[in-house]
N, C-alpha and C positions, 0 to 999 in steps of 0.2 A: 739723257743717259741714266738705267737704273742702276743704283747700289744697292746691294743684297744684305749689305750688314757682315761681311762678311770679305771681301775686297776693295783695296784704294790703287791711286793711281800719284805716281811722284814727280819731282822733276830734282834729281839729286841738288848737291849745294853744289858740284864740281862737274865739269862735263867734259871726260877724258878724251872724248874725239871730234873736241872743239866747233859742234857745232852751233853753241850758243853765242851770238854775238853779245851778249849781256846776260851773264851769268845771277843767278837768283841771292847769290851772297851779299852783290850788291843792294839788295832792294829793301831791307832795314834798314840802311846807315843816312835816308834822307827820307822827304816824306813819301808816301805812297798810300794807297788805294788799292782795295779789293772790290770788285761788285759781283756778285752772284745770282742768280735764279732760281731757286728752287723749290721742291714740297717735299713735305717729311711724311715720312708712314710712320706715324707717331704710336699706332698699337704695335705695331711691331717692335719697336723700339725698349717697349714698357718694361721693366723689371719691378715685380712684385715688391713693395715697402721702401723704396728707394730712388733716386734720380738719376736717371740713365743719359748719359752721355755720346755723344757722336760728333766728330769732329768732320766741320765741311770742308775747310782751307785751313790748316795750323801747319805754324813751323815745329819739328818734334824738339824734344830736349824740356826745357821748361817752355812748356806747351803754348802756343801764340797765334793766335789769330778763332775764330769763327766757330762756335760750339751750338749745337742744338740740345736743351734738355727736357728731358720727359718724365713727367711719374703720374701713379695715381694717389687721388684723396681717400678717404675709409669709405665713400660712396660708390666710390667705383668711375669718378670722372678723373676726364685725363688732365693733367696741370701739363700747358705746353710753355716752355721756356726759351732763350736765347740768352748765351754768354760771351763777350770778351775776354780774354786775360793779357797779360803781360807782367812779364818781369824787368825789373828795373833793382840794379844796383844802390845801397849806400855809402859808398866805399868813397872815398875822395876821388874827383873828377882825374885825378894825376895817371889813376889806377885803371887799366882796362879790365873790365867785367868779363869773365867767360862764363859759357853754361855749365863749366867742369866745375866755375869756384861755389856754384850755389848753397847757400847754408841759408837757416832761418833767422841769423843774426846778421849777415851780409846783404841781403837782397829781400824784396817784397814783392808778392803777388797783388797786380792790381787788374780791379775785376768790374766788367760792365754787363750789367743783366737786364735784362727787357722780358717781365713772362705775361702772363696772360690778365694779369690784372694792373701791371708795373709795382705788383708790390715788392714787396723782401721778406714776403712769410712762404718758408719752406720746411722742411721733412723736418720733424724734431730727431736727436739721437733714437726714439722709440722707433721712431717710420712713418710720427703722425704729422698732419699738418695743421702748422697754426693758422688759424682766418680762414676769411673764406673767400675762396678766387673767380671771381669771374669766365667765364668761357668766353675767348676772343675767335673769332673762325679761321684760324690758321692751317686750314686743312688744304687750302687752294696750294697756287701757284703764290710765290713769297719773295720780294721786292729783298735784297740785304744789299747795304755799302759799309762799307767799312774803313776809315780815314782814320792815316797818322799825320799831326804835323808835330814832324820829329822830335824827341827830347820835349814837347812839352802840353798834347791833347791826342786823347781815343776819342773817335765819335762811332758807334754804331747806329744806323737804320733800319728799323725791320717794316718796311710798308710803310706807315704812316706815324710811327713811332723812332723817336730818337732819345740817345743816352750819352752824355759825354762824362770823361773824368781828365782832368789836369792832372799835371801830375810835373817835379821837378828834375827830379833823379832821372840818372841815364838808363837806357834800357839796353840789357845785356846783348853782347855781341852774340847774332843769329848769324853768320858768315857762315857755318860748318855744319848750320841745322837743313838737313831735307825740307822743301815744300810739298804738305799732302794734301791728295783730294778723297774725301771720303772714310779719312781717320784719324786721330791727332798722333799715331804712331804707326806705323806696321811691323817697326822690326820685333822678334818674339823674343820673349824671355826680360822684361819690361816691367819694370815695378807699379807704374803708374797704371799701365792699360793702355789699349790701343784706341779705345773706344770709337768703333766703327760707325758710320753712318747709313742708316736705314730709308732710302727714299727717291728722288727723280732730281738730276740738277738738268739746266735743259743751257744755260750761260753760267759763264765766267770770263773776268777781266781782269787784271794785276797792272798797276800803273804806277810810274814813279814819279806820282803828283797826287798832290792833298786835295782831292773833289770841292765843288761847291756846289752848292742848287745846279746851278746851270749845264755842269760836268756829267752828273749824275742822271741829269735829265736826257741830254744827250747818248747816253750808253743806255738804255732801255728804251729808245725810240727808234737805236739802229741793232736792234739786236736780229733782223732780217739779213744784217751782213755788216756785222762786227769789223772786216776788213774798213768801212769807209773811216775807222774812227782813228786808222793811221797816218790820215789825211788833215788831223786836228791835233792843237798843244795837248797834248794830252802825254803824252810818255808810255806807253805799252809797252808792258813785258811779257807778256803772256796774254791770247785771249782765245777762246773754242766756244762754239756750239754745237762742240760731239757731232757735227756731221761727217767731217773729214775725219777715218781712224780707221785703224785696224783693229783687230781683236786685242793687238799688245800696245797702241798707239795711238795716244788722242793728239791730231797736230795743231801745231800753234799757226791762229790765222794774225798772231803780230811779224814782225819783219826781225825777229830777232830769234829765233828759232827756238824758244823753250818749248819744248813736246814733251805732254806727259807720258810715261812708260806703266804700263801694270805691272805693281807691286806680283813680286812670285822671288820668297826665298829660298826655293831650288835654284832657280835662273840666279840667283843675287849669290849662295853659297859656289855656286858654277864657276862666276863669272872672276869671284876673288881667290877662287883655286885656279883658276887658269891665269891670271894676271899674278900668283905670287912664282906659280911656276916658269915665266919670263922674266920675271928678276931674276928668280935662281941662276936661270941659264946665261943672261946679259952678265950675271959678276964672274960665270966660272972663266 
């Protein structure tokens, strides 16, 4: 499926006409697994003296899960990058963290990057870059897993490359955050940015189990028919290879009905004008 940079696709945090048998709120609070497919139109992407962002799978809110970044050097090559984030509270364990309480004294941003050299030299304040990066050929088709074992490791993969970070503190309650495909927000009026994704996802897998070798390996040998792998421990929540969809509707080939919906806030301002005006009516 292509993305234009321009639209994503959701699968809310609640699902008002019950057809999910495992709702996506669950799928932070234990371990889990992302695997994706995809390639970036990385010139497309590019924004002049800075590092342009695109989100592939993120929860919105304080922003979670699977980032692609790009910019150029003073020469005119592209630096291609890959991000994790997560936030996690330091609040006492007694305390449940929300995305509402976020402050910079309460909570930390913690971040996994993987770019084209695996350094940590990026854009200075001016726009310039420190060192000198290597070119890795990330222009193909692009291996990513992406593994939590809950409350206490991120591991990212990008093809042949791995990054992990521990980490102690708890990581803020995503219950109430949307799952995106192709932006780490959509809704507008957004401080942060939507930061749309520019490029081709061809697979997607969501599972609620921490990957090994062998899991991983497994999920890109059946990506011919993604259905076998509800056949194995594996825990699926979600899985597509955009073959089965509608213009408004990518369906889920797992057994628990998450189907993404195209992001459209006409449809979305629509949908919460017509649902406030059946409450009105249900209280008179």
């Amino acid at each position: 499926m292509k993305l234009d940079g321009n639209t994503a696709w959701y699968i809310p945090a609640s699902n008002n006409n019950k057809s999910s048998s495992y709702p996506i709120t669950k799928l932070c609070d234990k371990d889990y697994t992302y695997c994706i497919r995809f390639k970036v139109d990385w010139e497309a992407m590019v924004v002049p003296n800075k590092w342009s962002m695109g989100g592939l799978v993120v929860r919105n809110g304080a922003h979670f899960g699977i980032n692609t970044v790009v910019g150029k050097d003073n020469n005119g090559e592209i630096l291609k990058a890959f991000e994790s984030t997560l936030w996690v509270t330091k609040l006492d364990r007694n305390v449940n963290p929300s995305l509402e309480s976020i402050s910079e004294t309460d909570n930390e941003c913690l971040s996994i990057k993987i770019d084209s050299n695996n350094s940590k030299k990026y854009f200075s304040d001016e726009g310039e870059v420190d060192g000198i990066i290597e070119t890795i050929n990330w222009d193909g088709w692009i291996n990513c897993v992406f593994t939590s074992e809950y409350n206490k490791r991120l591991t990212l993969h990008i093809d042949d490359f791995t990054d992990t970070i521990h980490y102690d503190n708890r990581m803020l309650d995503y219950s109430l955050s949307w799952l995106w495909l192709g932006c780490c927000n959509g809704f507008s009026g957004i401080d942060i940015g939507n930061n749309y994704f520019t490029g081709e996802i061809s697979h997607l897998g969501l599972f609620q189990k921490c990957f090994n070798k062998k899991d991983r390996k497994l999920f890109f040998e059946n990506l011919n028919d993604l259905s076998v792998l509800n056949n194995h421990n594996l825990n699926p929540i979600a899985m597509t290879d955009f073959k089965k969809k509608t213009p408004y509707k990518i369906y889920d080939l797992s057994e628990t009905g998450n189907h993404f919906t195209l992001y459209s806030e006409e449809w979305m301002n629509q949908m919460y004008d017509n649902q406030t005006q059946v409450e009105t009516i249900n209280e008179l």
